[in-house]
KEVOKE-371855 format. One record per residue (C-alpha): residue in one letter; x, y, z. Coordinates in steps of 0.25 Angstrom, whole numbers, padded with zeros to 4 digits, always signed. Each point is the difference from the previous one (the first is absolute). Layout:
# residues N
AXYZ
...
# end
This chain:
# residues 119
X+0558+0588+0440
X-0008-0014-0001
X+0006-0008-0009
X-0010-0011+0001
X-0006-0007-0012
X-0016+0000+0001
X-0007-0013+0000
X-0007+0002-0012
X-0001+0014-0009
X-0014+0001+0000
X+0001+0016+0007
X+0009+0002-0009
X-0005-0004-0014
X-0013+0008+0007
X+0008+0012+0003
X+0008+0000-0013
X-0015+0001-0008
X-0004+0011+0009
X-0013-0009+0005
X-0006-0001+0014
X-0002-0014+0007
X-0015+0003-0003
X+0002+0002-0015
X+0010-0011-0001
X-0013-0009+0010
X-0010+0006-0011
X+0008-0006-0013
X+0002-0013+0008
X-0015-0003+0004
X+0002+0003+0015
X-0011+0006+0008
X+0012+0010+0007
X+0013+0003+0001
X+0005-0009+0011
X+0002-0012-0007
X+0009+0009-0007
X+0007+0004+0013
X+0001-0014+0004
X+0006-0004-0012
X+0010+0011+0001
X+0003-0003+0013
X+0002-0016-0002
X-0011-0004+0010
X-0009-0005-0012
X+0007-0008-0012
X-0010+0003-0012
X-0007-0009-0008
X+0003-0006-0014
X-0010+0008-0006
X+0004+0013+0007
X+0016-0002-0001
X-0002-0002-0017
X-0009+0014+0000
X+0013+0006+0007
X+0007-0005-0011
X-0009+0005-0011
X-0001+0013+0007
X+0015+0002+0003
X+0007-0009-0010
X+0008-0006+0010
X+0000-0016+0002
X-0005-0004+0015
X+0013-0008+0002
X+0007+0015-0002
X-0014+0005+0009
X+0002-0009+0012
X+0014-0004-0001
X+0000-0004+0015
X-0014-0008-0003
X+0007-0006-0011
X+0014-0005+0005
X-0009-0006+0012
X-0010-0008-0008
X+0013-0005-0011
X+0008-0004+0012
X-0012-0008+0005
X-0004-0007-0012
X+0014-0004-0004
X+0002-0005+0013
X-0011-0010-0002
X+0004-0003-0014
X+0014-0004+0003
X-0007-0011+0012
X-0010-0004-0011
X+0011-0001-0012
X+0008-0007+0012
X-0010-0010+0000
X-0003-0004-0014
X+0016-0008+0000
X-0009-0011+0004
X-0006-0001-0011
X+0004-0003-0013
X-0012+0001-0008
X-0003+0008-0012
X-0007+0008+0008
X+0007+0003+0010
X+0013+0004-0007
X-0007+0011-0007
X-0004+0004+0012
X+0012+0001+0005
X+0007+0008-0013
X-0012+0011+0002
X+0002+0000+0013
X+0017+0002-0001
X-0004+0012-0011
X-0008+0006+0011
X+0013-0002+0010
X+0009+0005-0009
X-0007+0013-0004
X-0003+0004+0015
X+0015-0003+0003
X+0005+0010-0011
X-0010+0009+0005
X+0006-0002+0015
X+0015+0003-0008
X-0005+0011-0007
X-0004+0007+0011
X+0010-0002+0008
X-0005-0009+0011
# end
């Protein structure tokens, strides 16, 4: 039995409606189905536009979608916001402090999300 969590649930919000890829290509503007089958098999991240129709179509947020996509891209931005917030203690200007209180928000929120899950 695989046990394996699926990198993003595309195939499944697909199969679950009982559409083909070329159906599901159709309602998203594609020219064929297999940018729905790289999208299903993670070779092909898709764009905005495409990701917000999944979510009008299915009702399920892309961060839910493409939760490996997601993790990966809030790892990477809070990485770089904790050098920038690092960097803004040389500075004491207005300015800068209120960047650095959006920036510990931003900080705070991704660590209770990292708690939340576990991580």
């Amino acid at each position: 039995m695989n046990n394996k969590k699926p990198l993003n649930y595309v195939r499944t919000l697909r199969r679950r409606w009982a559409l083909t890829q070329k159906e599901l290509a159709d309602l998203l503007g594609f020219e064929n189905r297999a940018c729905i089958s790289r999208i299903e098999q993670d070779k092909r991240i898709p764009s905005l536009e495409s990701a917000l129709a999944l979510e009008v179509l299915f009702g399920v947020a892309p961060r839910a979608m493409f939760p490996r996509v997601y993790a990966e891209t809030e790892e990477e931005v809070m990485r770089m916001a904790l050098h920038l917030y690092e960097a803004t203690f040389h500075s004491s200007s207005l300015q800068q402090q209120r960047k650095r209180q959006a920036l510990d928000l931003a900080l705070k929120r991704a660590t209770k999300s990292s708690e939340a899950k576990g991580v």
